[in-house]
C-alpha positions in Angstrom: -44.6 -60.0 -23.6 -44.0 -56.6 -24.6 -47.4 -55.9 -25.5 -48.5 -56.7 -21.7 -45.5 -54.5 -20.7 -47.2 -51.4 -22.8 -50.4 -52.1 -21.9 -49.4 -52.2 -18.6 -47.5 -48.9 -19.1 -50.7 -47.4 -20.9 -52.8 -48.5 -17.6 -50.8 -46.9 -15.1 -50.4 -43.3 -17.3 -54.1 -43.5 -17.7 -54.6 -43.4 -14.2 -52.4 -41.3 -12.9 -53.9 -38.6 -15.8 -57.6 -39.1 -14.2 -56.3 -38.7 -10.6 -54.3 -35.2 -12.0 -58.3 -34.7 -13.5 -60.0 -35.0 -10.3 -57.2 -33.7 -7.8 -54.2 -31.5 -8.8 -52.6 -32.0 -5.8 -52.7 -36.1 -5.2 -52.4 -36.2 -8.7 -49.1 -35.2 -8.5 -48.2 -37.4 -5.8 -49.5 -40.3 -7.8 -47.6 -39.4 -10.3 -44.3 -39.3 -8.3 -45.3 -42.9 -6.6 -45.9 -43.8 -9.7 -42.3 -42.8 -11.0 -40.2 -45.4 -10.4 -43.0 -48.3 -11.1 -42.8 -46.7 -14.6 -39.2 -46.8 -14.7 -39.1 -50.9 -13.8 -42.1 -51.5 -16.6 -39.7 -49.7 -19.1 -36.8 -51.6 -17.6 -38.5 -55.0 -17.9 -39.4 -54.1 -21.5 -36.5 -53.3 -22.6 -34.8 -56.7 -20.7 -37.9 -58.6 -22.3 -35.8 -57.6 -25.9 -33.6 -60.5 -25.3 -36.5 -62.8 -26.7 -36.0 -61.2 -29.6 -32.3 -59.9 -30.0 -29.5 -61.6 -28.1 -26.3 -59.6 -27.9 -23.5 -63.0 -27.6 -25.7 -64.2 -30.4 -25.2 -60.6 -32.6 -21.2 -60.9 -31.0 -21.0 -64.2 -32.4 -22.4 -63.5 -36.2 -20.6 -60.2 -36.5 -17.3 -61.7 -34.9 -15.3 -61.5 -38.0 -16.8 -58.2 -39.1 -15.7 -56.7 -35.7 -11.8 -58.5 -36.1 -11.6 -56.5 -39.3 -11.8 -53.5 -37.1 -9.0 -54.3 -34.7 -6.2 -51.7 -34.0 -2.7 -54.3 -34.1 -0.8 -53.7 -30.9 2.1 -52.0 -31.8 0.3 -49.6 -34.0 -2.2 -48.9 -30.5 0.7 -48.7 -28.5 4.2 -47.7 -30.3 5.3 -45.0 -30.3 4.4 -45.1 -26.4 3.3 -41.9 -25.5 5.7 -40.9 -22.5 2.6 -38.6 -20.4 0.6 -42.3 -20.8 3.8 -44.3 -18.8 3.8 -41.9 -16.6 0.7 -41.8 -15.3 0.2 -45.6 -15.0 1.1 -45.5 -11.5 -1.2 -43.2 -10.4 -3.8 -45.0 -12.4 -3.6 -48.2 -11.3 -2.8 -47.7 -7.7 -6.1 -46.3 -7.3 -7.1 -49.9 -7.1 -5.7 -50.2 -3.4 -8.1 -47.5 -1.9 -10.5 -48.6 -4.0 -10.6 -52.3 -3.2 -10.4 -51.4 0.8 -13.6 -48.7 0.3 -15.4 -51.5 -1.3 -14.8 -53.8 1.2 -15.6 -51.4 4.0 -18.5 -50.2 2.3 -19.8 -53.7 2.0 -19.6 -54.4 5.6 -21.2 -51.9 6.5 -24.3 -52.3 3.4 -24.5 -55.8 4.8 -24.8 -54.9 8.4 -26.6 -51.8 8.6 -29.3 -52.6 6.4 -30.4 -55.3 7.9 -30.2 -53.2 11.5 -32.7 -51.0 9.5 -34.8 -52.9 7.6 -33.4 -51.3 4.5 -33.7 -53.1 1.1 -30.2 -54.3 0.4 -28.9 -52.9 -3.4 -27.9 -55.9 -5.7 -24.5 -55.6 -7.1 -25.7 -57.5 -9.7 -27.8 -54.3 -10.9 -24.7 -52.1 -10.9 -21.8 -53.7 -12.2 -21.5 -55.0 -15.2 -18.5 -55.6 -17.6 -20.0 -56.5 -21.4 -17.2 -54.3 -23.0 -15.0 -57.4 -22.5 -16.9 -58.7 -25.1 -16.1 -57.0 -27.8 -13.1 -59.2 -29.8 -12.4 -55.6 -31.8 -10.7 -54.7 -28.4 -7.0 -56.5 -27.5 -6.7 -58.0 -24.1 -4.7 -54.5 -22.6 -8.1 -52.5 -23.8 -10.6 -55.1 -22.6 -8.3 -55.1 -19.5 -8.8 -51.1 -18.8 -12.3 -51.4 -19.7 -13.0 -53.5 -16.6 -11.3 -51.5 -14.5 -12.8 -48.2 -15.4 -15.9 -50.3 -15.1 -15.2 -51.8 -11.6 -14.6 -48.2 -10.4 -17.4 -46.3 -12.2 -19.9 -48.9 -11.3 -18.3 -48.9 -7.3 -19.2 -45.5 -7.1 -22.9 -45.7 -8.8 -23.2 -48.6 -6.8 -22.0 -46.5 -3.2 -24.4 -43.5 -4.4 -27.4 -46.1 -4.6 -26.2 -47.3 -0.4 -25.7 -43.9 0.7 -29.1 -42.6 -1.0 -31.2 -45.5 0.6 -29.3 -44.8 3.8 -30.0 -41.1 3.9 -33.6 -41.8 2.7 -33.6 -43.6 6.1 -32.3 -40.9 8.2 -32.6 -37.9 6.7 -34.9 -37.3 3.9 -35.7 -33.8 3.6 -34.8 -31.6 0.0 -32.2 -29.2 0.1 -33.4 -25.6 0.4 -31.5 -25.0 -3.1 -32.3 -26.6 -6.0 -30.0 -29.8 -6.6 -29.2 -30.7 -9.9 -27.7 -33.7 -9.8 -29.2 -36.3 -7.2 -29.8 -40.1 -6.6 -32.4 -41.9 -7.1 -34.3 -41.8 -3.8 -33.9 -37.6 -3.6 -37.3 -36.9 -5.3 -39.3 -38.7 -2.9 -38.0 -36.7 0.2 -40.0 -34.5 2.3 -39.7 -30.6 1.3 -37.6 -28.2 2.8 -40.5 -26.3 4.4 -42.8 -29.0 5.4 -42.6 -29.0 8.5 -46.5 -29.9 8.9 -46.1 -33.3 7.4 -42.5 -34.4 8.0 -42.8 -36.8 10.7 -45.4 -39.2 9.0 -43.6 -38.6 5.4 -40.6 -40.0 7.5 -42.3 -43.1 9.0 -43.4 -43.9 5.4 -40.3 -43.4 3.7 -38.4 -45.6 5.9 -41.1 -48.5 4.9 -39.2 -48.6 2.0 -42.8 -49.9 0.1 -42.2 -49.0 -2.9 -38.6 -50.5 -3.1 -40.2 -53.9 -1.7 -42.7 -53.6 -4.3 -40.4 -53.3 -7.3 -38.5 -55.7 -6.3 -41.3 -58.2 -6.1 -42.9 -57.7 -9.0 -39.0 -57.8 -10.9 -38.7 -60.9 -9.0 -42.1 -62.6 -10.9 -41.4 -60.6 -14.1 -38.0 -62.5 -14.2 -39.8 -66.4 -13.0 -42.3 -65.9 -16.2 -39.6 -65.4 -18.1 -38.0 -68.3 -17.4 -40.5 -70.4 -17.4 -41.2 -69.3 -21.0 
């Protein structure tokens, strides 16, 4: 399986090098539809590791190995640091707003999209809580570690909605250089073009290439299994 994956891999680089050979320019733009079908080969490669190496298997072998490791309680949490108790409230009552964004921002992911046509994002793909896992954690850390989770993974997961959304309505670059973006900015329409930002529009809000990864996750993960 992860032989096909590379070959795969080794196809698509190959080609998008001969169109950069015979055209500078589409080259390039093969290259950045090629982008994200790179990134889903190298995704499905890496998911097609769990033939080989499971991670509740490795759990389960090393699971006296990782007890050995365990901080007791009262050394984690006596003396209790006073700053710590303090700020607990503030902390955790972050899960109120939280909770109602969520909720509100799910209503309107559910909704809108369909309005739009827009792929819906899986929360499945976003947020994940594995750390529980680990038995060299007590039940307070592996209870923190969810919620930092829950919250880190709500906003990655609100990025992914909002970048589809403004792919949708608004894609054109920023006139200065963005550093930091989501995962749809690269395909937007330059600053400056003018010329050509009306039919890159209509073909951005296709959402093609989305559709497409999506599909070919969807029979990458009904081969495997079937094996």
């Amino acid at each position: 399986m992860i032989n096909e994956i590379k070959d795969d891999l080794r196809r698509r680089m190959q080609k998008a090098q001969e169109s950069l050979q015979s055209d500078k320019k589409i080259g390039v733009k093969h290259l950045e539809q090629l982008g994200d079908e790179i990134m889903s080969a190298f995704d499905r490669a890496i998911g097609s590791l769990d033939f080989k190496i499971n991670i509740f298997e490795e759990l389960k072998k090393r699971r006296e190995d990782l007890k050995n490791w365990k901080i007791s309680w009262r050394k984690t949490f006596f003396p209790i640091n006073f700053k710590y108790l303090l700020s607990a409230p503030f902390i955790y009552g972050m899960i109120i707003p939280g909770v109602f964004f969520h909720i509100t921002l799910e209503i309107y992911h559910q909704v809108c999209f369909r309005f739009y046509g827009i792929p819906r994002v899986k929360p499945g793909d976003y947020f994940i809580y594995d750390r529980r896992l680990l038995p060299y954690l007590n039940w307070f850390e592996k209870l923190n570690c969810i919620y930092c989770s829950y919250f880190n993974n709500l906003l990655q997961y609100a990025v992914e909605i909002a970048g589809r959304t403004e792919r949708f309505w608004c894609p054109i670059k920023y006139a200065k250089r963005v550093t930091k973006t989501h995962s749809q900015y690269n395909k937007f329409v330059d600053y400056l073009d003018a010329k050509n930002f009306r039919e890159k529009w209509q073909e951005l809000r296709g959402f093609s290439d989305i559709k497409q990864l999506e599909e070919k996750k969807c029979d990458f993960d009904k081969n495997k299994e079937k094996k």
